[in-house]
ZALOVO-965261 format. One record per residue (C-alpha): y, x, z. Coordinates in steps of 0.1 Angstrom, whole numbers, padded with zeros to 4 digits, always signed. Layout:
N
YXZ
...
***
This chain:
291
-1273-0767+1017
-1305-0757+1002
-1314-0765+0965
-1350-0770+0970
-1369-0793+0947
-1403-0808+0946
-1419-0789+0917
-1448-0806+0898
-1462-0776+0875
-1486-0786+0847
-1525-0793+0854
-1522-0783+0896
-1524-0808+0920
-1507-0786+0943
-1464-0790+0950
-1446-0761+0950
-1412-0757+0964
-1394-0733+0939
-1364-0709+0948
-1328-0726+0949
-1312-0727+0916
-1274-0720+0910
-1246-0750+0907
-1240-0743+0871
-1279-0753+0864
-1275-0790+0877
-1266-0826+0858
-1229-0824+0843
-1229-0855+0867
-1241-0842+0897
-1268-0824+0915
-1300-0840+0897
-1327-0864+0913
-1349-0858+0888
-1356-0831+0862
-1383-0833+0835
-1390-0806+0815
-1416-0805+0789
-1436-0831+0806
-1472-0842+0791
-1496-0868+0799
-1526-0869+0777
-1559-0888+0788
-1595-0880+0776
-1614-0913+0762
-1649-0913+0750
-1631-0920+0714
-1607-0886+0718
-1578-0873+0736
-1545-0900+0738
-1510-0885+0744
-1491-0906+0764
-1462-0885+0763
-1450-0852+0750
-1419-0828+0753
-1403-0851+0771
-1364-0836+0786
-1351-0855+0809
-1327-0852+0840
-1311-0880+0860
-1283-0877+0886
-1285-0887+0924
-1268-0922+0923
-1275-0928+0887
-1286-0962+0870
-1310-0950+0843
-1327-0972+0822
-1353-0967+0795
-1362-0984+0765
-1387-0981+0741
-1416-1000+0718
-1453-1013+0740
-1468-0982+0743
-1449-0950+0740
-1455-0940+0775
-1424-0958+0794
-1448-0968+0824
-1468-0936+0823
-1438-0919+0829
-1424-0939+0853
-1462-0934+0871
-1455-0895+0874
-1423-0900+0888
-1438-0919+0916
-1471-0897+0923
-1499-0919+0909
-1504-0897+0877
-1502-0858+0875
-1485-0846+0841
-1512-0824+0823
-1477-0803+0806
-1442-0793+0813
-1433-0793+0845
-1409-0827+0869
-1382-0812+0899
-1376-0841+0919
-1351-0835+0946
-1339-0860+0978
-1310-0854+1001
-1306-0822+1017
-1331-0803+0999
-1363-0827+1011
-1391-0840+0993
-1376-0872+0980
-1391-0907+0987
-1397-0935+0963
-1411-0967+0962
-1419-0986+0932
-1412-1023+0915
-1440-1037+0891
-1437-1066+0867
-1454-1094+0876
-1469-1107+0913
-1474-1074+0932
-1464-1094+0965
-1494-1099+0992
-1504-1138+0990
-1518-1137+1024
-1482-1124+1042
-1451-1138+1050
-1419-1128+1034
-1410-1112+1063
-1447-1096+1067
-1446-1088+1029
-1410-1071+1032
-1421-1051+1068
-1457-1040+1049
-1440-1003+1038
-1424-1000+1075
-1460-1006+1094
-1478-0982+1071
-1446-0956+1082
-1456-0964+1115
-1424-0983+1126
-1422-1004+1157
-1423-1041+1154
-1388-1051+1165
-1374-1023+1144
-1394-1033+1116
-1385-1071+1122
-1343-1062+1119
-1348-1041+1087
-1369-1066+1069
-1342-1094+1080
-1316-1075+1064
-1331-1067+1030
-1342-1103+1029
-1307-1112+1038
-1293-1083+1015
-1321-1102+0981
-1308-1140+0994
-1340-1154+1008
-1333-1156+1050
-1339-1194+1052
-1375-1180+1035
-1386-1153+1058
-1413-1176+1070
-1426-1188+1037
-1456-1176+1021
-1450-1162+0983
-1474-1194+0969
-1439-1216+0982
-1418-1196+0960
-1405-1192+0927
-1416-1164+0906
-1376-1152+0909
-1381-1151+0945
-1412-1135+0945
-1400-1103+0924
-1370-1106+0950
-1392-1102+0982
-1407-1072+0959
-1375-1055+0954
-1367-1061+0991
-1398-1041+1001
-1391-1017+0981
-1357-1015+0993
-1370-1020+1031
-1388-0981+1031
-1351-0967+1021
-1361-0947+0991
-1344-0917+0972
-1356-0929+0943
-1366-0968+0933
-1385-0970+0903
-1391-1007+0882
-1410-1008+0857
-1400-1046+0841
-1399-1061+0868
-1384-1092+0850
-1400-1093+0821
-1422-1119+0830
-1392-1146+0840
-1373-1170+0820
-1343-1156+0806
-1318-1175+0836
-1336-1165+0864
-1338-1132+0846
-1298-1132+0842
-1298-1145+0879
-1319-1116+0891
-1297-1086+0869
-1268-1103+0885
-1289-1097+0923
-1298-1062+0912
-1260-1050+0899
-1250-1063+0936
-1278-1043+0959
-1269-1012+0935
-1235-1015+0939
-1243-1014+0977
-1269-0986+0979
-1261-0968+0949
-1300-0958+0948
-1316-0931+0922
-1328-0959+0901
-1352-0953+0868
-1359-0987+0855
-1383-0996+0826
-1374-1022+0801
-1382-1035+0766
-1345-1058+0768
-1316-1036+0751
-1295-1067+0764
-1307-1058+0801
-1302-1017+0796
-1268-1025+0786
-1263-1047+0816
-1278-1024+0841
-1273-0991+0828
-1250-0963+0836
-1273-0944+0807
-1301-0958+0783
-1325-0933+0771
-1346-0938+0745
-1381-0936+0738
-1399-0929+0707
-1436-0942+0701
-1463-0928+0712
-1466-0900+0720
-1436-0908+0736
-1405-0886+0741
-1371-0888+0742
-1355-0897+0712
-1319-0905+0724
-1297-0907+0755
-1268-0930+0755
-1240-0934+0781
-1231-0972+0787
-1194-0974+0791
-1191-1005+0804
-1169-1000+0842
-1189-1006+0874
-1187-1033+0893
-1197-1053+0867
-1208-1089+0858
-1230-1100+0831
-1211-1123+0813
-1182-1096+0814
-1206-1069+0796
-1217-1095+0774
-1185-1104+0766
-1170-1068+0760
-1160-1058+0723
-1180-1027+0727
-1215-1046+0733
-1221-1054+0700
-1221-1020+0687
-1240-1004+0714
-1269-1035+0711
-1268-1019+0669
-1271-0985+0678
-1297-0988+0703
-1318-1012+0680
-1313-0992+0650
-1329-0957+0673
-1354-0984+0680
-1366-1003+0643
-1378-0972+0634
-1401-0966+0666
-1412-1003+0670
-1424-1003+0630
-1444-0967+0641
-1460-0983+0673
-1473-1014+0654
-1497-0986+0640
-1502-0966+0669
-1535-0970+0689
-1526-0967+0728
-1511-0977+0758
-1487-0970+0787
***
């Protein structure tokens, strides 16, 4: 099976496939998804140069639940931008790699209303499989399962101004599910909700992960939601972000919230992770900046 990889080389808009690396080069936990290496994003403004990110190492397994954390600012959504395609790093250089050797796939999760007003649920959910070009009755039977798969079926027919905001970030998570991606990638996608529709909707996500077991890179500022989610919560300095530290969440899969919550070991992992963090969110207070 070939070890090809999608190769995004610094300042080039062009994607290289490079030669197949050996076994002994991959993720301790498996042949990676994603492999950053030195990767830089910095962004000319009539006031100077902003660095979004810098030096930032980074590999995640096929299968894994990654989640990042880190202060407003330092670069968690810029990254999560170049994994997706819709910036270019301008250093270092991203190997992504999907099944078999292809060009991976991803689709992406946004905070807030990113749902079309105008569509259905269904229509909404099916949008990713008419731009691939699907036929209708094949892209009616996928959307009715991801809407089945988030809990909405006895909504398919409602338009997204009859639903809750919950529901709404659940019709986008079924989109994003509907295109079968390698790779999802949500950037706080529920940091706009009230904490129990929030708990409701990590308790939604755990399930459809547990089912799919996606390549998932998920953005949050919630250490209580890394530790939920996470097989591994890296870190993020502030800006120009990088990776300050990686840390493995112990907690056994499959898991429910109030389980995690309730675990001896939460406490101390919620302490470490803020403590990496105090630091970071004092520095970005006084950091110009976005991203």
């Amino acid at each position: 099976m070939s070890e090809a990889a999608v190769k995004i080389p610094a300042r080039s808009l062009a994607v290289a496939t490079p030669a197949a690396r050996p076994a002994t080069d991959l993720a301790n936990t498996g042949a990676p998804a994603i492999r950053a290496t030195g990767l830089e994003r910095r962004f000319e403004t009539g006031s100077g140069t902003i660095e979004a990110i810098r030096e930032v190492n980074l590999t995640v397994a096929t299968g894994e639940f990654c989640v990042i954390v880190g202060p407003s600012g330092c670069g968690k959504t810029t990254f999560l931008r170049i994994l997706a395609g819709l910036e270019r790093p301008t250093g270092g250089e991203l190997e992504m790699r999907g099944p078999d050797g292809r060009t991976p796939t991803n689709a992406m999760v946004f905070q807030g209303r990113s749902v079309f007003p105008w569509l259905t649920v269904r229509a909404n959910v099916a949008y990713g499989l008419k731009l691939n070009g699907l036929g209708r009755r094949e892209r009616r039977e996928t959307a009715d399962r991801m809407i089945d798969l988030v809990g909405l079926s006895r909504f398919a027919r409602a338009f997204p101004h009859q639903l809750s905001e919950g529901m709404r970030q659940r019709v986008a998570i079924a989109r994003a599910l509907a295109v079968d991606p390698d790779l999802l990638l949500m950037d706080e996608p529920f940091g706009a909700l009230d904490e129990q529709t929030r708990f409701i909707l990590q308790e939604e996500l755990l399930r459809i992960w547990e089912a799919t077991r996606k390549t998932v890179v998920f953005v949050t500022h919630s250490i209580d939601e890394a530790l939920t989610l996470a097989d591994r919560v890296v870190v993020f300095s502030a800006q120009p972000g990088t990776v300050k530290a990686t840390l493995p969440v112990p907690f056994p899969r499959t898991r429910e919230l109030t389980a995690v919550r309730s675990d001896p070991a939460f406490a101390g992992l919620f302490a470490d992770i803020w403590e990496l963090l105090r630091e970071e969110v004092q520095a970005a207070r006084t950091t110009p900046g976005g991203g």
